[in-house]
C-alpha positions as CSV (number, residue, x, y, z in Angstrom):
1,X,-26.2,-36.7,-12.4
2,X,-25.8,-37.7,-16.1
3,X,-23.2,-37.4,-18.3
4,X,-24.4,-33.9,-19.7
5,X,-24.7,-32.1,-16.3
6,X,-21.7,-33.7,-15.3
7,X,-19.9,-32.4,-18.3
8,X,-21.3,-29.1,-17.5
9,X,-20.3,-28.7,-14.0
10,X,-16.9,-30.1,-15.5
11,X,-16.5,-26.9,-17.6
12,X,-17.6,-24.8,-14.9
13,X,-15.2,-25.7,-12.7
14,X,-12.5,-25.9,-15.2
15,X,-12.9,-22.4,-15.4
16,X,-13.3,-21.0,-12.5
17,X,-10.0,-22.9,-11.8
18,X,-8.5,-20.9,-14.3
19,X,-9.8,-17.4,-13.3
20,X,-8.7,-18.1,-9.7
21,X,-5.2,-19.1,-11.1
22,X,-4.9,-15.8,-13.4
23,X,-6.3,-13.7,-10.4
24,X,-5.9,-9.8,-11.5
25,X,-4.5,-8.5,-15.1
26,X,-0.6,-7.9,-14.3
27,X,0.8,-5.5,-16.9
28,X,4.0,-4.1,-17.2
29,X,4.6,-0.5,-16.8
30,X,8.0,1.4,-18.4
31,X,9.6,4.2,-16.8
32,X,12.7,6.4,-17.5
33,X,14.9,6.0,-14.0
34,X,16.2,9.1,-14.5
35,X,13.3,11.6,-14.8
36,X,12.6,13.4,-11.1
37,X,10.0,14.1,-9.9
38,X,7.6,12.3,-12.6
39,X,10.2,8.5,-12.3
40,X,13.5,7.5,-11.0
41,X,14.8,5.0,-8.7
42,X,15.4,5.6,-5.2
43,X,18.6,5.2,-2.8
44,X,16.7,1.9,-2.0
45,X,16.4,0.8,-5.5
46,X,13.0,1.0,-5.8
47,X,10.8,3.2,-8.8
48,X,9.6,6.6,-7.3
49,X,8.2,9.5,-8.2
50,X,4.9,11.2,-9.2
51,X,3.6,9.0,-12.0
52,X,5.2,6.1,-9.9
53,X,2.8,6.8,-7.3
54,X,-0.5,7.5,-9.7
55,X,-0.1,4.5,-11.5
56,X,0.2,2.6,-8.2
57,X,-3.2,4.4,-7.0
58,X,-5.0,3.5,-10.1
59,X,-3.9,-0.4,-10.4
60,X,-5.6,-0.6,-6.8
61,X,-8.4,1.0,-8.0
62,X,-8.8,-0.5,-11.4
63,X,-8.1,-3.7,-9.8
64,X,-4.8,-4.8,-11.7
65,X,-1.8,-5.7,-11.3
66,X,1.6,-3.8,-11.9
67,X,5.1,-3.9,-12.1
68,X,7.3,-0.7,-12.9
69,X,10.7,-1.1,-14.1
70,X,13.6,1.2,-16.1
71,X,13.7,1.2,-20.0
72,X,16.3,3.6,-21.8
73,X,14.0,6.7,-22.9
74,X,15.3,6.4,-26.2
75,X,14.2,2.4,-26.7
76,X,11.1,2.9,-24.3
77,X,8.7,3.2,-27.5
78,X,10.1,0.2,-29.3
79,X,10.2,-1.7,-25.9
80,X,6.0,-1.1,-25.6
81,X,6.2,-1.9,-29.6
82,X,7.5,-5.7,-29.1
83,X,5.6,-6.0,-26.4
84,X,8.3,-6.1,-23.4
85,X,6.0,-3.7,-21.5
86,X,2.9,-3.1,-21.8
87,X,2.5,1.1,-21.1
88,X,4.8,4.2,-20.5
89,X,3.7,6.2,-17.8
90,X,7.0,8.8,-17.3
91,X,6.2,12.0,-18.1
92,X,6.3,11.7,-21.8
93,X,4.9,14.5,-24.1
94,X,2.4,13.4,-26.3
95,X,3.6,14.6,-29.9
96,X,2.2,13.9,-33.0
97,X,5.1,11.7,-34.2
98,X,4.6,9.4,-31.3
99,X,0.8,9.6,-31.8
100,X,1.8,7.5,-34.9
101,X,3.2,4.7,-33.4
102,X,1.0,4.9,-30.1
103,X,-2.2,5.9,-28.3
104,X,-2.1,7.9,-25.8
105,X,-4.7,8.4,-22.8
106,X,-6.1,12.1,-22.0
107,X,-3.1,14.3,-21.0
108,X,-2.8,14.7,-17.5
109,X,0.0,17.3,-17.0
110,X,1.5,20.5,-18.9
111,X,5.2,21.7,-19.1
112,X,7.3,24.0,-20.5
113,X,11.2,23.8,-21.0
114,X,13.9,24.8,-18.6
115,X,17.5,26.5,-19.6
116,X,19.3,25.1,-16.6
117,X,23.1,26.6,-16.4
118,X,25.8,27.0,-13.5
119,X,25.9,29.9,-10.7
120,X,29.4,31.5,-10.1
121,X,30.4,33.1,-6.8
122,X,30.9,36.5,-7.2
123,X,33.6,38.5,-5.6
124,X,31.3,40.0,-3.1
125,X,30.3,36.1,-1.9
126,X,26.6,36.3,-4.0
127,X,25.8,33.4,-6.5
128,X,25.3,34.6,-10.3
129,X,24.3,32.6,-13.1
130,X,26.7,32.2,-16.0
131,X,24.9,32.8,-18.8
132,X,20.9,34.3,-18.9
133,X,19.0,32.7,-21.4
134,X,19.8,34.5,-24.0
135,X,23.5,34.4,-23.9
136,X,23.1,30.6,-23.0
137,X,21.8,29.5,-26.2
138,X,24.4,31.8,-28.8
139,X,26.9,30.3,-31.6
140,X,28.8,27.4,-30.1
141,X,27.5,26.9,-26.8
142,X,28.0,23.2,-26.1
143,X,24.1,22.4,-25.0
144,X,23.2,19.3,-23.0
145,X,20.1,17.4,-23.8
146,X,18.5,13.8,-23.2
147,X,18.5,12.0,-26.4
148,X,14.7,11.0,-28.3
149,X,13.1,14.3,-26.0
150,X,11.2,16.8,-26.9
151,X,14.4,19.0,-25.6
152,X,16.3,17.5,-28.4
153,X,13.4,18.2,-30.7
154,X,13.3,21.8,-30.1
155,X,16.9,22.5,-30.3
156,X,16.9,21.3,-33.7
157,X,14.0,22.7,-35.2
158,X,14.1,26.0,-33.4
159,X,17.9,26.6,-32.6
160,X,19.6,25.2,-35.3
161,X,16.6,25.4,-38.2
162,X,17.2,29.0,-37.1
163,X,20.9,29.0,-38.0
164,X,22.4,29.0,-34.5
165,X,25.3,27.1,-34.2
166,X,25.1,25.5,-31.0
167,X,26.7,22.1,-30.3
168,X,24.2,19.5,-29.0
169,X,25.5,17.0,-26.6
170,X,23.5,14.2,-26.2
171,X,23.2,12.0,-23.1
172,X,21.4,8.9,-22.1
173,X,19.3,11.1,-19.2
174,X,19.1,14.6,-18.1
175,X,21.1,14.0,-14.5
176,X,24.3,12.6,-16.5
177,X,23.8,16.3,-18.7
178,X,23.8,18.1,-15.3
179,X,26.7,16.3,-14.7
180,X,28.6,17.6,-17.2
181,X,27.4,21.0,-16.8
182,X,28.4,21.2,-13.3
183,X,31.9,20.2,-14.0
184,X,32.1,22.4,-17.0
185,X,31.8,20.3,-20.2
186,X,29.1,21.8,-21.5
187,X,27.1,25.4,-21.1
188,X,24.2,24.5,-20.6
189,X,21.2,22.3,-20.2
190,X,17.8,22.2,-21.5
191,X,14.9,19.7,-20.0
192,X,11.3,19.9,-18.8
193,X,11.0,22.2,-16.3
194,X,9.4,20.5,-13.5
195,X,12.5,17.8,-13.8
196,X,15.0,20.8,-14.0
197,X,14.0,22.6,-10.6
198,X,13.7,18.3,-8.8
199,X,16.9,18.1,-9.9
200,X,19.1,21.4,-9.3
201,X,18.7,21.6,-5.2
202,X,21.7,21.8,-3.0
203,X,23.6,21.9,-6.5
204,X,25.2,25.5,-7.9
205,X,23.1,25.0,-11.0
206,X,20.4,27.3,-11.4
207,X,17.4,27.5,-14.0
208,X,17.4,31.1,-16.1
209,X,14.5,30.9,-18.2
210,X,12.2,28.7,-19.4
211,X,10.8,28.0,-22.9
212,X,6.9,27.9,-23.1
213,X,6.5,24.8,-25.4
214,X,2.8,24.1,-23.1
215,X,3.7,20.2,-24.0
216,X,1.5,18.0,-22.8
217,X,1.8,14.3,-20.6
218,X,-0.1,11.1,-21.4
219,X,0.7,7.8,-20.6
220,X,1.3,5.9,-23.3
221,X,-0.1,2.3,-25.1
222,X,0.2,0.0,-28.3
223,X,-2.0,1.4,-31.0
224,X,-5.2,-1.3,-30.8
225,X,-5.2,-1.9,-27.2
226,X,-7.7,-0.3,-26.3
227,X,-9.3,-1.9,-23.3
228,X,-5.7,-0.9,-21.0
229,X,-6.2,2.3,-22.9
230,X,-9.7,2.9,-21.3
231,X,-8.5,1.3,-18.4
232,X,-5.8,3.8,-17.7
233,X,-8.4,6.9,-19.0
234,X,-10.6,5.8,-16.5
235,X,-7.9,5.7,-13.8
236,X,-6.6,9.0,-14.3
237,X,-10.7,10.2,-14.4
238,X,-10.7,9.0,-10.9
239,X,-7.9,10.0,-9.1
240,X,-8.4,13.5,-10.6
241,X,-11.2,13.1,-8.9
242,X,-10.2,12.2,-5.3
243,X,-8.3,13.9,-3.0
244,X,-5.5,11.7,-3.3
245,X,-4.2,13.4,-6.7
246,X,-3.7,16.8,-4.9
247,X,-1.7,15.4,-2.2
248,X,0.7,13.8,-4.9
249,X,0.8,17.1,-6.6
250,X,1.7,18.7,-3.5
251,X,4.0,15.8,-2.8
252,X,6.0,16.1,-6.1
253,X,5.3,19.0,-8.4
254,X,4.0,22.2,-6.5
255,X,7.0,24.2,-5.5
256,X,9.7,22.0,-6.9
């Protein structure tokens, strides 16, 4: 062999050293822990939920790598900005504020918003809700909200813009809010539906109206990446596609 083909078969193997080393991608996906049935972390400690188990589905298909792990919702944009993570997949509404600092993939869900407040026992034994949803949102009601959400958001530009004086309490996630509103610090609570009726069972808590905002889901990248972007597009193609994504519908969404 001479020195050229030796060279050659040098490179060659050099790199397919390499790819075997690298193996698969490996990115880093960013959930909120606190956000049933879309992400949270189990009694075991381990990320569950719907999105949990979609983006699992689609890194086997797609043939990457992944890791899930809790960000604070309200740093979980600047996280995937430094490059800590590298996409949200949590049930997060695409809006176009965000669309300025992200790309999002095609949505893959629809919401609206729940008014979530307490159930008294009435003389007679029967449960009743506190407030409907009118009353529940009138001049200083003390309303619980997860900070950086699209709760928050329409609180402020549709409540208060409107000159109603609630109070808005803000909380790190919407389970510490339901917190409070069970032991009575604030009225009510306001949070994407789907999450409100996960989160109210075997609780005296009851949702009296909802708020048809049609917001949208799409998991979320860093504006110019746009092969995990198409990665993730294509994912979501195919698992709406197979059989799988109506059994994790079925599994986490439909009836909750």
């Amino acid at each position: 062999m001479n020195y050229r083909n030796a060279l050659v078969w040098t490179v060659i193997g050099a790199m397919a050293l390499t790819v075997g080393a690298l193996g698969a991608p490996r990115y880093v996906d960013g959930i909120d822990a606190a956000f049933p049935p879309f992400s949270f972390i189990d009694d075991n400690g381990v990320p569950a939920g719907f999105d949990v188990d979609v983006v699992r589905w689609i890194a086997d298909e797609m043939g990457f790598e992944v890791e899930i792990v809790p960000v604070d919702w309200d740093a979980i944009i600047p996280t995937l900005l430094v490059g800590n993570i590298d996409f949200i997949a949590s049930g997060m509404t695409i809006t176009q504020a965000r669309k300025e600092r992200v790309s999002f993939t095609e949505p893959y869900w629809q919401v609206d918003l729940a008014v979530v407040v307490r159930q008294e026992t009435q003389s007679d034994g029967e449960q009743q809700a506190e407030f409907n949803v009118f009353t529940a949102v009138q001049p200083g009601r003390r309303i619980g909200v997860q900070r950086g959400t699209t709760s928050q958001d329409w609180l402020e530009d549709e409540v208060l813009a409107a000159g109603i004086g609630i109070n808005i309490v803000l909380y790190d996630n919407f389970l510490l809010a339901l917190e409070d509103l069970l032991i009575g610090r604030i009225d009510a609570a306001v949070m994407d539906e789907p999450t409100a009726l996960s989160s109210i069972a075997d609780r005296p808590l009851t949702v009296v109206g909802t708020i048809a905002t049609g917001e949208i889901y799409g998991y979320a990248v860093r504006q110019g990446d746009t092969e995990l972007l198409n990665t993730l597009n294509e994912g979501l193609s195919r698992i709406q596609s197979d059989p799988m994504w109506d059994q994790l519908v079925a599994k986490w969404l439909v009836g909750r």
